[in-house]
C-alpha positions as YAML, in Angstrom:
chain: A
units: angstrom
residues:
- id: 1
  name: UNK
  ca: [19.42, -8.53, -1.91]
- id: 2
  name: UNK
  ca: [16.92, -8.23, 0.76]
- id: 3
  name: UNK
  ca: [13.21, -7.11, -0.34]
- id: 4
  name: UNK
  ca: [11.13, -6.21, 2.49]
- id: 5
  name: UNK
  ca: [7.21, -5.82, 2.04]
- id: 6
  name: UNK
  ca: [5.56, -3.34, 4.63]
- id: 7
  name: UNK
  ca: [2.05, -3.61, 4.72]
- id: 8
  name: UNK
  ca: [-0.54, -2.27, 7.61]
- id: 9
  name: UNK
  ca: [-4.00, -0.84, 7.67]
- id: 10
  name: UNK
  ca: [-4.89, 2.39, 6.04]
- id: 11
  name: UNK
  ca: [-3.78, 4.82, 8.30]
- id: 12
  name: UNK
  ca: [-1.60, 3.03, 10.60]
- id: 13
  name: UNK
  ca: [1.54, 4.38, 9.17]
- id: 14
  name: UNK
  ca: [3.18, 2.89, 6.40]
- id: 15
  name: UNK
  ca: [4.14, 6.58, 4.72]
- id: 16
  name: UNK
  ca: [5.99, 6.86, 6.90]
- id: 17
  name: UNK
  ca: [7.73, 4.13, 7.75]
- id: 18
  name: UNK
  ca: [8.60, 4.45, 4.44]
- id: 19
  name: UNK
  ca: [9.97, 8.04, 4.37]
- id: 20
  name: UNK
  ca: [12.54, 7.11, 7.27]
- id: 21
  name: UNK
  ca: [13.21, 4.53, 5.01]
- id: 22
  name: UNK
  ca: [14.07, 6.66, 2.41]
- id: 23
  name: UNK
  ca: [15.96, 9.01, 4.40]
- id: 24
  name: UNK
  ca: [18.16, 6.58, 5.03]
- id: 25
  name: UNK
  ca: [18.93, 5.86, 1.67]
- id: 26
  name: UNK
  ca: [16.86, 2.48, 1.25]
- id: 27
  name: UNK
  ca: [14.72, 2.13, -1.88]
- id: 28
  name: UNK
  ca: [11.40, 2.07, -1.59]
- id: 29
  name: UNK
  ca: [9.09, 1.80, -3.60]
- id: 30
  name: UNK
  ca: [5.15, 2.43, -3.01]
- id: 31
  name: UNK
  ca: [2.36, 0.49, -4.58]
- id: 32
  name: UNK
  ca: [-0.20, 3.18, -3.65]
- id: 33
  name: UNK
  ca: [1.98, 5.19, -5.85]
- id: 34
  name: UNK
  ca: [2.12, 2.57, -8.73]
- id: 35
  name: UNK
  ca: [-1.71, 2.34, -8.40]
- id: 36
  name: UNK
  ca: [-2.19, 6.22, -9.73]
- id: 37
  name: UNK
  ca: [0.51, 5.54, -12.44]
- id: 38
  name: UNK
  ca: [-1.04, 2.22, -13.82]
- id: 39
  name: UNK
  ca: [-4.61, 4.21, -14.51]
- id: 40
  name: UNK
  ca: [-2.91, 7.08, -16.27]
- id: 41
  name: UNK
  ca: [-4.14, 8.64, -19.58]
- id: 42
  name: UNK
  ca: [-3.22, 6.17, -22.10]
- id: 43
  name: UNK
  ca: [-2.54, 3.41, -19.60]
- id: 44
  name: UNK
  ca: [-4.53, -0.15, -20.64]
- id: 45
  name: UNK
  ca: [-5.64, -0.81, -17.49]
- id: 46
  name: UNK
  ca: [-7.63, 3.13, -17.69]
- id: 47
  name: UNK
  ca: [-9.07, 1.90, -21.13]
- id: 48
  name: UNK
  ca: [-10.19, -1.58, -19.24]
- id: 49
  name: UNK
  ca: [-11.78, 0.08, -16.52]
- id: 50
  name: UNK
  ca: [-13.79, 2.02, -18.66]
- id: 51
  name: UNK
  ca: [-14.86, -0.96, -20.72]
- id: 52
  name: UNK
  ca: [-15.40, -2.58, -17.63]
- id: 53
  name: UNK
  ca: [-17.04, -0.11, -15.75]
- id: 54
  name: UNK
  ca: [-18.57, 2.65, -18.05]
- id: 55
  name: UNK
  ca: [-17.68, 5.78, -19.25]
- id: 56
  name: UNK
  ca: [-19.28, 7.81, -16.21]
- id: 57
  name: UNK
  ca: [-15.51, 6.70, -14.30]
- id: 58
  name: UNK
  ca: [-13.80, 8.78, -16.53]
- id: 59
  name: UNK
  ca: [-13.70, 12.45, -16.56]
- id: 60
  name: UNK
  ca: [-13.93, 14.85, -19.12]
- id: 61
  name: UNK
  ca: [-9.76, 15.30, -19.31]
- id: 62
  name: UNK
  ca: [-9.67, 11.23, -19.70]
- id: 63
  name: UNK
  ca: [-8.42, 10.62, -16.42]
- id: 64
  name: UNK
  ca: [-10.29, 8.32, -13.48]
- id: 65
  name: UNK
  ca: [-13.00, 9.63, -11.26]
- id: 66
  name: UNK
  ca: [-11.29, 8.53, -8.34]
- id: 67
  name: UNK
  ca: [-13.94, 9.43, -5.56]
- id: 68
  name: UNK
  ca: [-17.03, 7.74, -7.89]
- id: 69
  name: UNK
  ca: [-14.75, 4.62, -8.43]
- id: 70
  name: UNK
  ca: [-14.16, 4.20, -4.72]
- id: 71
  name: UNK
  ca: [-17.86, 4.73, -4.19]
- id: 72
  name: UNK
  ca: [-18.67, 1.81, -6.27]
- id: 73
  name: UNK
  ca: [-15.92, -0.85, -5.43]
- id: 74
  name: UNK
  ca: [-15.71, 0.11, -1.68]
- id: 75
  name: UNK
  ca: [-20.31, -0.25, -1.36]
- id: 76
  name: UNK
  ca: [-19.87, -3.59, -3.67]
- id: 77
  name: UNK
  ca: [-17.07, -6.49, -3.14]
- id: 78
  name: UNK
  ca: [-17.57, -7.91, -6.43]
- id: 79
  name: UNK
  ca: [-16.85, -4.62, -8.43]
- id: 80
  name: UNK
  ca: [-13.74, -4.53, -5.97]
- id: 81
  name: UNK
  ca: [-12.70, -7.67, -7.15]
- id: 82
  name: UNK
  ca: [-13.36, -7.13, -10.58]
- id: 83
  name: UNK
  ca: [-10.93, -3.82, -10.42]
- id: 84
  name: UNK
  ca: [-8.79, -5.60, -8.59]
- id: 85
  name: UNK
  ca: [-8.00, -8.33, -11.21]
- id: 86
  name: UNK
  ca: [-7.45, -4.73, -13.62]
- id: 87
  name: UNK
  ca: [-4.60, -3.23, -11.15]
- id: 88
  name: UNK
  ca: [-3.41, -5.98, -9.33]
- id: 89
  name: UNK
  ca: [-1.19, -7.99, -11.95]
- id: 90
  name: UNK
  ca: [-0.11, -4.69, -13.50]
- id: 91
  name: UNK
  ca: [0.82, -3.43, -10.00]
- id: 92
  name: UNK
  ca: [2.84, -6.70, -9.56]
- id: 93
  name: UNK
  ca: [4.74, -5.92, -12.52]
- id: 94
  name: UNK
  ca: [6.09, -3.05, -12.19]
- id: 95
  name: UNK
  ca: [7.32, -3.72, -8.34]
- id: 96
  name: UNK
  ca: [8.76, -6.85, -9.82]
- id: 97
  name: UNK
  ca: [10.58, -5.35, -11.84]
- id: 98
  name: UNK
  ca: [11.89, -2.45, -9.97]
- id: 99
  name: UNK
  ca: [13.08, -4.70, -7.33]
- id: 100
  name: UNK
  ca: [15.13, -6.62, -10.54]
- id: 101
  name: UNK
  ca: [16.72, -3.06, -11.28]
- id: 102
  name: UNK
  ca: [17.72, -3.24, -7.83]
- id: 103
  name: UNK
  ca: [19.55, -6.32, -7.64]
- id: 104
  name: UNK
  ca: [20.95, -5.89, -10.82]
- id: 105
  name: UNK
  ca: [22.56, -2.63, -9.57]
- id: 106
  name: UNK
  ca: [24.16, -4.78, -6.88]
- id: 107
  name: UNK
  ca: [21.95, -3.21, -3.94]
- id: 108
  name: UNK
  ca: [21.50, -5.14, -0.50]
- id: 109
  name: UNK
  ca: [18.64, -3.82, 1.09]
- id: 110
  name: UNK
  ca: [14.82, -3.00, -1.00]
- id: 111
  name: UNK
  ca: [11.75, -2.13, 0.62]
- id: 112
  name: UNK
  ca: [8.39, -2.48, -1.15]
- id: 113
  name: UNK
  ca: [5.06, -0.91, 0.32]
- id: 114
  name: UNK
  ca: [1.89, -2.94, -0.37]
- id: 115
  name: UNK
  ca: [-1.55, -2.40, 1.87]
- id: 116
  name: UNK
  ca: [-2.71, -5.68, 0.22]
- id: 117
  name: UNK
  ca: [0.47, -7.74, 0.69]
- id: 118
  name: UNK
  ca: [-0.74, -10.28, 2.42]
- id: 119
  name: UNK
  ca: [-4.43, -10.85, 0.54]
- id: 120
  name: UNK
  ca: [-2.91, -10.75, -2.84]
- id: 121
  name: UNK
  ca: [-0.09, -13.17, -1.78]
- id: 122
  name: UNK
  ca: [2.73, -11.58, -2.31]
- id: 123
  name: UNK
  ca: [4.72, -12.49, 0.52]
- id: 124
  name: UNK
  ca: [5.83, -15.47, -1.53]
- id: 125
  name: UNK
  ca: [8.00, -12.79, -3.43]
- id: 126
  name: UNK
  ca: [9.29, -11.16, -0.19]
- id: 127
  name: UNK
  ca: [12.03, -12.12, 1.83]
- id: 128
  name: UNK
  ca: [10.67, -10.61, 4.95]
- id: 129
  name: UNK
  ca: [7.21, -9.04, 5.87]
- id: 130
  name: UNK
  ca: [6.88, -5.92, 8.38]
- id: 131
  name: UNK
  ca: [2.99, -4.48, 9.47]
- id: 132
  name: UNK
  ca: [2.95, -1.03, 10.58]
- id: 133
  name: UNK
  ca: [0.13, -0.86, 13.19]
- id: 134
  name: UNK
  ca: [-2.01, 0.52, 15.77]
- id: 135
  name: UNK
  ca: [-4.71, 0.79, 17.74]
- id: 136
  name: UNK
  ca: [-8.33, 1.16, 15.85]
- id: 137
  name: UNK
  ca: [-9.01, 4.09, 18.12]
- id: 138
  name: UNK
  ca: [-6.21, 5.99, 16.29]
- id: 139
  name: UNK
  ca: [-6.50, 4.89, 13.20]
- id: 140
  name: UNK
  ca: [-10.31, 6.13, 12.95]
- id: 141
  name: UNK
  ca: [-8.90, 9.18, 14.30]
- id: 142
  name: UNK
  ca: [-5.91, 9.56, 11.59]
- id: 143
  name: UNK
  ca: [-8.59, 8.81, 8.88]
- id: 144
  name: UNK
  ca: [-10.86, 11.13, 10.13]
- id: 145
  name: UNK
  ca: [-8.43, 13.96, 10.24]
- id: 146
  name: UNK
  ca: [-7.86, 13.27, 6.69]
- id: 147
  name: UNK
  ca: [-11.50, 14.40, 6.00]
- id: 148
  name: UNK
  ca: [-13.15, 10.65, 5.68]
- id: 149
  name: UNK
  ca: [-16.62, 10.03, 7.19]
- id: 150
  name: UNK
  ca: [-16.96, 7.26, 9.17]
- id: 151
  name: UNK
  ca: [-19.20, 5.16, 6.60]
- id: 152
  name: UNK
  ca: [-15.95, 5.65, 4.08]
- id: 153
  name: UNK
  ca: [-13.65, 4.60, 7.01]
- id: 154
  name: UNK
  ca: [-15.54, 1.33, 8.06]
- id: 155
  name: UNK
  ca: [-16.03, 0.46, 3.93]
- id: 156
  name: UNK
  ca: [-11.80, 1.11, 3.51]
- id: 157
  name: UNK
  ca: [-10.78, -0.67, 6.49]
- id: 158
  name: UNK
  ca: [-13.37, -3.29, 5.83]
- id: 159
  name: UNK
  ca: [-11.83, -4.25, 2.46]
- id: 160
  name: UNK
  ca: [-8.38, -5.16, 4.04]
- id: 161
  name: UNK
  ca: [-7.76, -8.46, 6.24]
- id: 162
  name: UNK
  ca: [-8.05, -7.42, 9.79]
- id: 163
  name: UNK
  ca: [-5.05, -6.17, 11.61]
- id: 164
  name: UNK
  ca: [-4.78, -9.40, 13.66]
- id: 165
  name: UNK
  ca: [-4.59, -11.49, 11.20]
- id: 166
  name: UNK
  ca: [-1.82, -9.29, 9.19]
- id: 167
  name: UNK
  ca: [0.44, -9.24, 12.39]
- id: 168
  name: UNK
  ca: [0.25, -12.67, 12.73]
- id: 169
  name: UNK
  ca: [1.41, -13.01, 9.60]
- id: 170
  name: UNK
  ca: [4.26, -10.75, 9.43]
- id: 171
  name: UNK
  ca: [7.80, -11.35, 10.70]
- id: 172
  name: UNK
  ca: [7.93, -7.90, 12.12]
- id: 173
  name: UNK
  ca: [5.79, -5.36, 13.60]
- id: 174
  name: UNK
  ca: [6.36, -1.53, 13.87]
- id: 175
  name: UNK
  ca: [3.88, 0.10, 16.46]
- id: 176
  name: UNK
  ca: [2.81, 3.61, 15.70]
- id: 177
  name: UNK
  ca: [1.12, 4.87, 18.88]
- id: 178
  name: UNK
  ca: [3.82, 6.79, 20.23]
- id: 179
  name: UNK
  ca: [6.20, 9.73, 18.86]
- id: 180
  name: UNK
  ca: [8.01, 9.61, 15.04]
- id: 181
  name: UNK
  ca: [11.23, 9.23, 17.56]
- id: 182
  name: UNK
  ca: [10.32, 5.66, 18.94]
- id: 183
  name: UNK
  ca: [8.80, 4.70, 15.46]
- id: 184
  name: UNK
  ca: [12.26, 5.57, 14.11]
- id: 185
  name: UNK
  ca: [14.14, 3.50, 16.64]
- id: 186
  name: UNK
  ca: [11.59, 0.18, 15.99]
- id: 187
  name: UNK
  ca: [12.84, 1.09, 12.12]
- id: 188
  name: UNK
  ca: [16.51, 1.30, 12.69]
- id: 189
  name: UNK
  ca: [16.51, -1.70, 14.81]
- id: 190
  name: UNK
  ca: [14.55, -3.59, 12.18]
- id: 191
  name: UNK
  ca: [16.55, -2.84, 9.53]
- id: 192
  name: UNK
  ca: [19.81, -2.41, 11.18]
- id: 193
  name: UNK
  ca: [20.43, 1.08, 10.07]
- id: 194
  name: UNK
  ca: [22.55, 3.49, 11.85]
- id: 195
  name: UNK
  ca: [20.04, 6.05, 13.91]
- id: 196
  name: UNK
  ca: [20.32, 9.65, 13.03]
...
């Protein structure tokens, strides 16, 4: 099997990339996603944070104050890092371990999603690397439709290895500046999939 990372700034696209992906029938599986499971009621990393961080990031039906928790890692690198070493290995795992389920079931093609791919080293796990991208003019104005200020923006995007240094990284780059048609055609060609 195949396992593809996608990574990219926040913003730039990597939904979805993903969801053409998916409608293609390639698994994919989305480390944002595995981020909101690991900090579930009753998850350990939840109890650690709260150890770790106080009771105040936990709300009153036990689950994690998102907004207050970005606040304080996203205004303070070393509480970042500090949740970071919570999720990180736990996020790890469970990708790991999905892609196994894949290759067990014999399929040739996997696609995992991880903003941080390249920062927490896990192209070493990857047999390819893609970064969705654009400009910075776009992406501030994607965030900003999504309701962020600009302080939030600069502190998100701030957090990530610039976008230079990701696409020089990568073995492929999908550029998102133009329609979902010609981002679809950079995906089929990457992937060789048959275009719809």
């Amino acid at each position: 099997m195949l396992l593809y990372g996608i990574t990219g700034g926040i913003g730039t696209g990597k939904s979805a990339v993903a969801e053409m992906l998916a409608a293609h029938n390639v698994p994919v599986t989305d480390t944002d996603l595995i981020a909101r499971q690991v900090v579930e009621p009753g998850q350990p990393a939840l109890a650690e944070i709260r150890e770790r961080f106080g009771p105040d990031m936990i709300d009153g039906q036990g689950r994690l104050r998102r907004d207050l928790m970005a606040q304080r890692v996203f205004g303070d690198p070393e509480a970042r890092r500090m949740l970071e070493s919570i999720l990180h290995p736990r996020i790890r795992e469970v990708w790991r371990a999905q892609a196994e389920r894949w290759r067990a079931a014999g399929i040739r093609l996997g696609v995992v999603v991880i903003p941080l791919l390249f920062e927490t080293g896990a192209e070493t796990e990857l047999d390819r690397t893609l970064c969705v991208a654009c400009t910075s003019a776009t992406q501030g104005q994607r965030l900003l439709a999504r309701g962020w200020s600009r302080k939030e923006i600069q502190q998100r995007v701030g957090a990530q290895w610039p976008m230079e240094k990701k696409l020089a990284r990568a073995d492929y780059l999908v550029w998102t500046e133009g329609s979902k048609n010609v981002t679809a055609e950079q995906v089929a060609r990457i992937f060789h999939l048959a275009e719809a």
